[in-house]
One Martini backbone bead per residue (centre of mass of N, CA, C, O) as a GRO file, in nm:
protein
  334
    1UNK     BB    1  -0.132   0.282  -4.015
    2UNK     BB    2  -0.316   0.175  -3.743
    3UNK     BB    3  -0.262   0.148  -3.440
    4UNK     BB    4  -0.255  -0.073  -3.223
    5UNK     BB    5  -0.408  -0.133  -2.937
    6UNK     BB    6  -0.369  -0.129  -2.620
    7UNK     BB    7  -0.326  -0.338  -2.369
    8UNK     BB    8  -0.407  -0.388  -2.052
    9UNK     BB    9  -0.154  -0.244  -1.867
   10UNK     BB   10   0.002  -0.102  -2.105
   11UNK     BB   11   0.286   0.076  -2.000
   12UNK     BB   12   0.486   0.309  -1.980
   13UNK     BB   13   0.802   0.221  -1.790
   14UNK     BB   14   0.776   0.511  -1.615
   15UNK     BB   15   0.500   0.364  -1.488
   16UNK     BB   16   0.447   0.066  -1.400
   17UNK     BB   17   0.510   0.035  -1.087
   18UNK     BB   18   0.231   0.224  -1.026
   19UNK     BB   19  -0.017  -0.012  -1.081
   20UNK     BB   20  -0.077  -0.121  -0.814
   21UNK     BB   21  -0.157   0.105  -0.686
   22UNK     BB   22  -0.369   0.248  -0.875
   23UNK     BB   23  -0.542  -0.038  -0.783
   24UNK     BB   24  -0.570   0.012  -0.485
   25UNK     BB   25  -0.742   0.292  -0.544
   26UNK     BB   26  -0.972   0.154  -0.661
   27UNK     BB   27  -1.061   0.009  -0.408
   28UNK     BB   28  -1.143   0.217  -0.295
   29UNK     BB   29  -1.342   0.348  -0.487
   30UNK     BB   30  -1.562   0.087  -0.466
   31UNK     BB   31  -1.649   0.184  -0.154
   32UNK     BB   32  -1.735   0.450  -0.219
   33UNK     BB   33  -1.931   0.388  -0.394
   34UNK     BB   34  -2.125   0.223  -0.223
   35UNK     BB   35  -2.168   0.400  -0.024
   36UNK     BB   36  -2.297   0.657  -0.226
   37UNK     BB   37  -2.531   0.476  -0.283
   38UNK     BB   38  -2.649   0.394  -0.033
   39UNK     BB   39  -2.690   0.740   0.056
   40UNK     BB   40  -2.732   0.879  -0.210
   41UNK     BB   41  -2.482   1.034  -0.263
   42UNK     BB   42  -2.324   1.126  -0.566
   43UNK     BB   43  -2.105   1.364  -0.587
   44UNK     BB   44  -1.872   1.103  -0.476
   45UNK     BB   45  -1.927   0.965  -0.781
   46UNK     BB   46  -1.874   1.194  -0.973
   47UNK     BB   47  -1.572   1.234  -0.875
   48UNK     BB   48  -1.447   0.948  -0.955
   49UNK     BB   49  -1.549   0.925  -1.267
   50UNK     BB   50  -1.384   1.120  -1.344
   51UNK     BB   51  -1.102   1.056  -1.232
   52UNK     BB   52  -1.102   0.800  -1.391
   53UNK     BB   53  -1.114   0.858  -1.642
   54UNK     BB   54  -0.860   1.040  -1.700
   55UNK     BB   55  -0.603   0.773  -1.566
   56UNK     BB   56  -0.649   0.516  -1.660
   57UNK     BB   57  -0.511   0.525  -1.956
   58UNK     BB   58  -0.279   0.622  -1.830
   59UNK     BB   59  -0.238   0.268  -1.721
   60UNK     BB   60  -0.403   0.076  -1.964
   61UNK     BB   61  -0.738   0.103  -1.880
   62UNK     BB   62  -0.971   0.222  -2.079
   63UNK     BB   63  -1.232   0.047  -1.988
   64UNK     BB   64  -1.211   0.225  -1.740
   65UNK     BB   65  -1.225   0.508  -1.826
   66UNK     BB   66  -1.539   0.432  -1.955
   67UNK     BB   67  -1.655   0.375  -1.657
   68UNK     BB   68  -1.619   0.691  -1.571
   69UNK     BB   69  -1.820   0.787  -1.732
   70UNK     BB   70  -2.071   0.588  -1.654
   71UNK     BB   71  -2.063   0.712  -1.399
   72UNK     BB   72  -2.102   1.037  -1.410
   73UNK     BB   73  -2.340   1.037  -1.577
   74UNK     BB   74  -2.519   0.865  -1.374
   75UNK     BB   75  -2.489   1.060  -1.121
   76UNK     BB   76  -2.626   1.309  -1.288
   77UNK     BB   77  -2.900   1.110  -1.310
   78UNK     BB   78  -2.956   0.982  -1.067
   79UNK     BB   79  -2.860   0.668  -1.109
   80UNK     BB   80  -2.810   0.368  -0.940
   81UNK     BB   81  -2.844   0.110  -1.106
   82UNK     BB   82  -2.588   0.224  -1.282
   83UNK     BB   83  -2.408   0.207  -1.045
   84UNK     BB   84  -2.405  -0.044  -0.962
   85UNK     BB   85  -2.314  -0.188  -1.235
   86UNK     BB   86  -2.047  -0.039  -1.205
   87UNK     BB   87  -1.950  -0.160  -0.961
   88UNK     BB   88  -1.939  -0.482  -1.067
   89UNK     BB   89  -1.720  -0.424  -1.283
   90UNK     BB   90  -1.501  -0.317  -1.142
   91UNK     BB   91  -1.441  -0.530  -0.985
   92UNK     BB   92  -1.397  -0.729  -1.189
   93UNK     BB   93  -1.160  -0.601  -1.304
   94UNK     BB   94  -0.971  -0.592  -1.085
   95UNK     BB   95  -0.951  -0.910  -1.063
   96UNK     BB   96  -0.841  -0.951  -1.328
   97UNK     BB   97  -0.527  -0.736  -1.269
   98UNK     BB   98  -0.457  -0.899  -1.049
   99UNK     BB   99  -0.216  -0.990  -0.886
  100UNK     BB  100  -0.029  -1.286  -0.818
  101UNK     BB  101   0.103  -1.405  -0.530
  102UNK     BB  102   0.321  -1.581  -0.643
  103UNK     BB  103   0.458  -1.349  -0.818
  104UNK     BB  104   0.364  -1.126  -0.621
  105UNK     BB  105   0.498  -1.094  -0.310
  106UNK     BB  106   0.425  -0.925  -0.020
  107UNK     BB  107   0.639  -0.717   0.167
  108UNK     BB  108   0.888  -0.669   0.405
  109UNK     BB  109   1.044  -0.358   0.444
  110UNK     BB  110   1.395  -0.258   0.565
  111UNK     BB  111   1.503   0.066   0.628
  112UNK     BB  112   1.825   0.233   0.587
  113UNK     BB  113   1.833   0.578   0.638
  114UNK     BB  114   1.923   0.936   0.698
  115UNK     BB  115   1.797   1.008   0.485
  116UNK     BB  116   1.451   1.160   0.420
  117UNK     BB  117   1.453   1.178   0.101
  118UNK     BB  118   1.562   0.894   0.030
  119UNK     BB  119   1.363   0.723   0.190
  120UNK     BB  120   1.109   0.850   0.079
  121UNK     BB  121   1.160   0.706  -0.223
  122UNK     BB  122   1.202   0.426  -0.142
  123UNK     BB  123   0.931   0.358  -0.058
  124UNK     BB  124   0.751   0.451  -0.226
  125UNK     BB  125   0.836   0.256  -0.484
  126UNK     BB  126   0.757   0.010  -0.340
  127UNK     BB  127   0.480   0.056  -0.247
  128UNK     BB  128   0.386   0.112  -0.540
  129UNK     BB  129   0.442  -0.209  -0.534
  130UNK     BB  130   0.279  -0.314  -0.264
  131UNK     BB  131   0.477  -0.280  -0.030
  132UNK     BB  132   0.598  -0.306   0.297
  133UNK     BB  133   0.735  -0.046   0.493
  134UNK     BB  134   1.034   0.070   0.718
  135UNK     BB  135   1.164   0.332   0.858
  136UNK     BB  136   1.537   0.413   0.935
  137UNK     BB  137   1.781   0.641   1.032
  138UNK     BB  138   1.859   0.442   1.292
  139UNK     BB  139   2.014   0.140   1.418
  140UNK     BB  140   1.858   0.155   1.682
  141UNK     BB  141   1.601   0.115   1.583
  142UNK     BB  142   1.625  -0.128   1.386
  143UNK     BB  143   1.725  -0.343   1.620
  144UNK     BB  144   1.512  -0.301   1.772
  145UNK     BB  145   1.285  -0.406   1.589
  146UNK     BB  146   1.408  -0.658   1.520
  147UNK     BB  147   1.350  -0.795   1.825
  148UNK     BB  148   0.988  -0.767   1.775
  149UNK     BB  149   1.003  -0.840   1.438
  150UNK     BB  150   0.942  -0.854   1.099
  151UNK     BB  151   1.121  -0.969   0.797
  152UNK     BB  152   1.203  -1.002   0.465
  153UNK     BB  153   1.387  -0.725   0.364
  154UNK     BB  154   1.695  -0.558   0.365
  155UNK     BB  155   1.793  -0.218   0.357
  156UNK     BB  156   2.129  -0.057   0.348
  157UNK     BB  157   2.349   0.140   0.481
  158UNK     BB  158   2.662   0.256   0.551
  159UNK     BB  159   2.637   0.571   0.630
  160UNK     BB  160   2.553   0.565   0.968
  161UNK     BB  161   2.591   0.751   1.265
  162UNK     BB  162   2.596   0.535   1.486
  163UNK     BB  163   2.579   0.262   1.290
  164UNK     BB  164   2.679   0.059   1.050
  165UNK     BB  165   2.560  -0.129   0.841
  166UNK     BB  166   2.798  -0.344   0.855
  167UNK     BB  167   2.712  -0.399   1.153
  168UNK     BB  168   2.427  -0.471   1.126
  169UNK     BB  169   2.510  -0.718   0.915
  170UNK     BB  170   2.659  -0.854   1.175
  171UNK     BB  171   2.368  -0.861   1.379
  172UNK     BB  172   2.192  -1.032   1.193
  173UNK     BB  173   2.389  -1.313   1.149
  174UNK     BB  174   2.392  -1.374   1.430
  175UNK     BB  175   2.100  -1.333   1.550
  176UNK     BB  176   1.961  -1.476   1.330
  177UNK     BB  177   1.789  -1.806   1.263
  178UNK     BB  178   1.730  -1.643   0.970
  179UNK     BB  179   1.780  -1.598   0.649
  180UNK     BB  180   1.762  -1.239   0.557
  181UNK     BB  181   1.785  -1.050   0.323
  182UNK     BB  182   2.052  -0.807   0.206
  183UNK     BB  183   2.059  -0.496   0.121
  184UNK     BB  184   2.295  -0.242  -0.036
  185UNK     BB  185   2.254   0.139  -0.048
  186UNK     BB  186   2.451   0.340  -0.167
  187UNK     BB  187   2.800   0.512  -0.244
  188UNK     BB  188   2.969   0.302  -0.212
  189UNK     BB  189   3.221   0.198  -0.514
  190UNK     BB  190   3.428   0.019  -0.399
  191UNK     BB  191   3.540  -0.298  -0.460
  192UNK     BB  192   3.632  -0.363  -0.212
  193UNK     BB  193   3.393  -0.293  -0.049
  194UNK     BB  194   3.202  -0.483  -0.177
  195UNK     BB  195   3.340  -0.753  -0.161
  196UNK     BB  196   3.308  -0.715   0.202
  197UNK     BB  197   2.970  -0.705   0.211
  198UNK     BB  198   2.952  -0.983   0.063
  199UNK     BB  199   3.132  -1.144   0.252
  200UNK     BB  200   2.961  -1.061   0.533
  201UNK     BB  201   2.611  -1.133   0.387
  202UNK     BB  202   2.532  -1.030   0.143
  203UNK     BB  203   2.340  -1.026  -0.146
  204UNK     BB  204   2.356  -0.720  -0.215
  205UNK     BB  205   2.471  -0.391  -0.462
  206UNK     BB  206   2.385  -0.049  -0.478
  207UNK     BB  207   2.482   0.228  -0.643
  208UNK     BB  208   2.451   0.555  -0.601
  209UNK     BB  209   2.224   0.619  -0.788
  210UNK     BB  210   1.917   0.523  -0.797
  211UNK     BB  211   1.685   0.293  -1.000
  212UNK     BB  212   1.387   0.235  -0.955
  213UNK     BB  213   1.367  -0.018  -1.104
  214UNK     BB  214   1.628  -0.167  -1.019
  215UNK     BB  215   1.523  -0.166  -0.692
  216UNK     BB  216   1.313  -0.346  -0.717
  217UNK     BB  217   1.382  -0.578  -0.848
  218UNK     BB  218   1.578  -0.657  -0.655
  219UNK     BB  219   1.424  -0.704  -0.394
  220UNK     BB  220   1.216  -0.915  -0.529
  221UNK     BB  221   1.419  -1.118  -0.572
  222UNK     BB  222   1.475  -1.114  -0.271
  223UNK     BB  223   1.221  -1.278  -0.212
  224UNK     BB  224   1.185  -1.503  -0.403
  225UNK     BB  225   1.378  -1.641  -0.312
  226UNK     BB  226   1.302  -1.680  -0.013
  227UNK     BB  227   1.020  -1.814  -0.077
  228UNK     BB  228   1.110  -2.071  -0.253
  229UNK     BB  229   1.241  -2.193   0.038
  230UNK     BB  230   0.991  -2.161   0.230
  231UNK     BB  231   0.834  -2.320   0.074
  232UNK     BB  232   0.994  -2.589   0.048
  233UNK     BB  233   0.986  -2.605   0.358
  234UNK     BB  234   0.692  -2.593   0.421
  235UNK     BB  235   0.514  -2.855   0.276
  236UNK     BB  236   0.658  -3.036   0.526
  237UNK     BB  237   0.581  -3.101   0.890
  238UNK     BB  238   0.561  -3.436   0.928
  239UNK     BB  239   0.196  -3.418   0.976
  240UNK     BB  240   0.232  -3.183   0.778
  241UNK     BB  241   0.072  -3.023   0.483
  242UNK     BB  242   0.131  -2.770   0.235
  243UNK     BB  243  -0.086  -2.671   0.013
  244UNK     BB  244  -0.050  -2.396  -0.238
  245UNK     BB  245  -0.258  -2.445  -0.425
  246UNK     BB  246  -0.532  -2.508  -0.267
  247UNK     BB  247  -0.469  -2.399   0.044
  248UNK     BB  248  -0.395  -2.664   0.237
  249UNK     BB  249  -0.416  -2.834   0.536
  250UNK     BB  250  -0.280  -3.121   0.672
  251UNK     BB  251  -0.333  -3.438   0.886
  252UNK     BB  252  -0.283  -3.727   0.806
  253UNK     BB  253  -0.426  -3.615   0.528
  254UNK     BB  254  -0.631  -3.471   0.667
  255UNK     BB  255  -0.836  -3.195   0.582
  256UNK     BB  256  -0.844  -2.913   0.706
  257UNK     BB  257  -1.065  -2.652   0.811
  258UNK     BB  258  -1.024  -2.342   0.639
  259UNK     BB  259  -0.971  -2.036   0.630
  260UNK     BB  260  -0.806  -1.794   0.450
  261UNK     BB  261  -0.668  -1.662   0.691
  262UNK     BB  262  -0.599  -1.966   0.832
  263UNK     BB  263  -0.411  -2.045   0.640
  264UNK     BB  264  -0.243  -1.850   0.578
  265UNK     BB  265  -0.100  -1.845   0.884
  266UNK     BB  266   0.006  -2.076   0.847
  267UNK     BB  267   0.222  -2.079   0.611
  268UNK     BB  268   0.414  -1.870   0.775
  269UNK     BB  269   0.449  -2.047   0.996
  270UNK     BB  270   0.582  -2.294   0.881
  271UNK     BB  271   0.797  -2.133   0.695
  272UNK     BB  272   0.918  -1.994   1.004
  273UNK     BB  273   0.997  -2.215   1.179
  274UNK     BB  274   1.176  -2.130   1.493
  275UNK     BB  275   1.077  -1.837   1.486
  276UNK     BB  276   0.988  -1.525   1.495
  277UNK     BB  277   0.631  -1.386   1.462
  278UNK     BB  278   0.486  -1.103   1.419
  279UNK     BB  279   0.166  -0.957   1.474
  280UNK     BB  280   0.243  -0.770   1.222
  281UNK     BB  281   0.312  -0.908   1.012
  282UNK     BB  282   0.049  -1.081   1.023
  283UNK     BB  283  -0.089  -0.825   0.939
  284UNK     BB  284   0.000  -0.720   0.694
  285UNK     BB  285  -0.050  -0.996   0.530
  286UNK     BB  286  -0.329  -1.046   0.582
  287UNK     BB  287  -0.499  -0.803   0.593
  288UNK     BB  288  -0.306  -0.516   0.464
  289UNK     BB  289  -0.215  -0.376   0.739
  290UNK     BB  290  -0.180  -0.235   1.001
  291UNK     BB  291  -0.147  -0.242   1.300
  292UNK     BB  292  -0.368  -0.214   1.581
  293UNK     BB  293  -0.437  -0.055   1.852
  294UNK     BB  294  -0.559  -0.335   2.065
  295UNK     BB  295  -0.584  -0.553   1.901
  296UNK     BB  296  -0.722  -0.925   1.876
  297UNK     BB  297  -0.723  -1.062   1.608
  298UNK     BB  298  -0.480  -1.209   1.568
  299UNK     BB  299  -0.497  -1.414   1.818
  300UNK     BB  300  -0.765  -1.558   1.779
  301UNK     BB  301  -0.655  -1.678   1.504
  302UNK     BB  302  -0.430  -1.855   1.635
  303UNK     BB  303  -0.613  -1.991   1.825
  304UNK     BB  304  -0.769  -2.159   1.637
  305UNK     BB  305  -0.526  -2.240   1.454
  306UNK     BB  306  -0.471  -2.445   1.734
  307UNK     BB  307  -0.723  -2.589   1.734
  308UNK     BB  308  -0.716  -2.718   1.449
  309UNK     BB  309  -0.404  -2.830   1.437
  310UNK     BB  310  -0.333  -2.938   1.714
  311UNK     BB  311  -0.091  -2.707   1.868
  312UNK     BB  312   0.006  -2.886   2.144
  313UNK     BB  313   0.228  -3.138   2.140
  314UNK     BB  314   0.100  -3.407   1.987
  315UNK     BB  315   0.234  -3.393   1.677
  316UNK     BB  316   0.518  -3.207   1.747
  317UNK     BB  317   0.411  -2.955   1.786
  318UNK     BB  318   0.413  -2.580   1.894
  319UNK     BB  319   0.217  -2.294   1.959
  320UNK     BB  320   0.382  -2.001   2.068
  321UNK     BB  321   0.353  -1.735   2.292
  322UNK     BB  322   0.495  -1.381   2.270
  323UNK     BB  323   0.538  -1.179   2.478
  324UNK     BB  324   0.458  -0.876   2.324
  325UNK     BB  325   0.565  -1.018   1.984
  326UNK     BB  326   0.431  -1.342   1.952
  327UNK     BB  327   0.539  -1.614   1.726
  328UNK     BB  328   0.581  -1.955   1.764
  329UNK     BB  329   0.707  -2.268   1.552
  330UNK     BB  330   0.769  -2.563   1.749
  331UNK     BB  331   0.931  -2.819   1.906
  332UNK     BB  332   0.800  -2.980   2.168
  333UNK     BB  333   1.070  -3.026   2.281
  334UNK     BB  334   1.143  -2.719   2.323
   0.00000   0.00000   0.00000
């Protein structure tokens, strides 16, 4: 009896994680698509084409495998008309297995490891699951960006040579007004000293050598905890109110005009608010990638939704810029 054809997506469990990756590498494939139709150069859309038919069924995507035949195929045959509809197509699909932001928010992870072929592994598997990391060898580099970055959640090892880091989650919980999960990833495997690593705050304790999936699946389930909570703080913050479904903030009921990127702003700045919120954080987080250096983007956008949502202290709220740090919501009071 022949076996029933896989669903799209469905992949060995040994590769699963790398499919956000996968996908992430697709979008870029689609902009150099439509630029090779654009400029007539149509050979690196032969070579797209090649590469996307071989790789794709193996990542549970036949479909996608069969549009890089019609891909290289078009190509060959320098007909632009059908690379075009190819390219409306891959859209379509990635569209379609585009992750859910609320199922799987990308998250910003700070990583404290002084092997670098260690951080190195952790990284790569985080980044293929879609989030953003910062990697640090040692406790005062991570401690510096601490004082005027932004994370979502802390990985640390316990045997650092300049400082621990049992001390460096001891200046976490002292220092931050907001608690941001800390997750320890060690080789020290004694109960008693795991015990004490989470008895002084830590949420999480994984005993090296890591496990590709339960690695991330871990990090990931502290982003889901702290965003639960952070959504759910966020929701009404005086006279404003924000809604997640519809993706709108109101203020005393009336539905502000926000573009999408000026939501996502706003939803941030709320659920962190009396927090400090660095400049990098809301560009990797808003726009998707690292921020660029002497850019004025996050600025603008800033700026524009201080003057929608009238973040002046008229309405009991007030958005501080923090000189060459970030942003602060706080109330007017303060």
């Amino acid at each position: 009896m022949a076996k029933a054809a896989p669903k799209p997506g469905t992949v060995n469990p040994l590769v699963a994680d790398l499919v956000p990756a996968f996908l992430a590498r697709r979008r870029d494939d689609l902009a150099a698509l439509r630029a090779a139709v654009s400029s007539g150069e149509l050979e690196p859309a032969r070579v797209l084409g090649h590469r996307l038919a071989g790789s794709a069924p193996g990542y549970g995507f036949p479909e996608m495998g069969k549009l890089g035949r019609d891909i290289e195929s078009a190509a060959l045959r320098r007909d632009a008309r059908a690379l075009e509809k190819a390219a409306d197509a891959l859209e379509a699909m990635l569209g379609k297995h585009a992750p859910a932001r609320a199922e799987r928010p990308r998250l910003r992870v700070a990583l404290l490891e002084d092997d670098p072929d260690q951080l190195a592994l952790e990284r790569r598997w985080l980044e293929a699951a879609g989030h953003i990391c910062h990697g640090f060898t040692r406790s005062a580099e991570l401690l510096a960006a601490i004082g005027r970055e932004s994370f979502d959640v802390y990985v640390l090892d316990w045997m650092v040579p300049d400082l621990s880091g049992e001390a460096v989650l001891e200046w976490i919980r002292q220092k931050l007004p907001q608690r941001v999960p800390v997750m320890f990833a060690t080789a020290r495997d004694e109960e008693a000293e795991i015990v004490e690593i989470l008895s002084l705050g830590a949420d999480d304790y994984l005993v090296k050598p890591l496990r590709h999936g339960e690695f991330v699946a871990r990090v990931e389930a502290l982003g889901r905890r702290q965003a639960a909570a952070a959504g759910a703080r966020g929701e009404k913050v005086g006279p404003y109110a924000i809604d997640t479904g519809s993706r709108t903030v109101k203020l005393d009921g009336r539905p502000v005009e926000l573009t999408p990127r000026l939501y996502e702003i706003a939803r941030i700045l709320f659920e962190k608010r009396e927090t400090l919120v660095s400049r990098g954080y809301l560009y990797e987080q808003v726009w998707g990638r690292a921020l660029e250096s002497g850019t004025r983007t996050v600025d603008t956008h800033v700026s524009r939704l201080r003057r929608a949502l009238e973040l002046d202290g008229r309405h009991g709220w007030r958005l501080t810029s923090i000189y060459q740090h970030g942003y602060r919501l706080e109330p007017a009071s303060a």
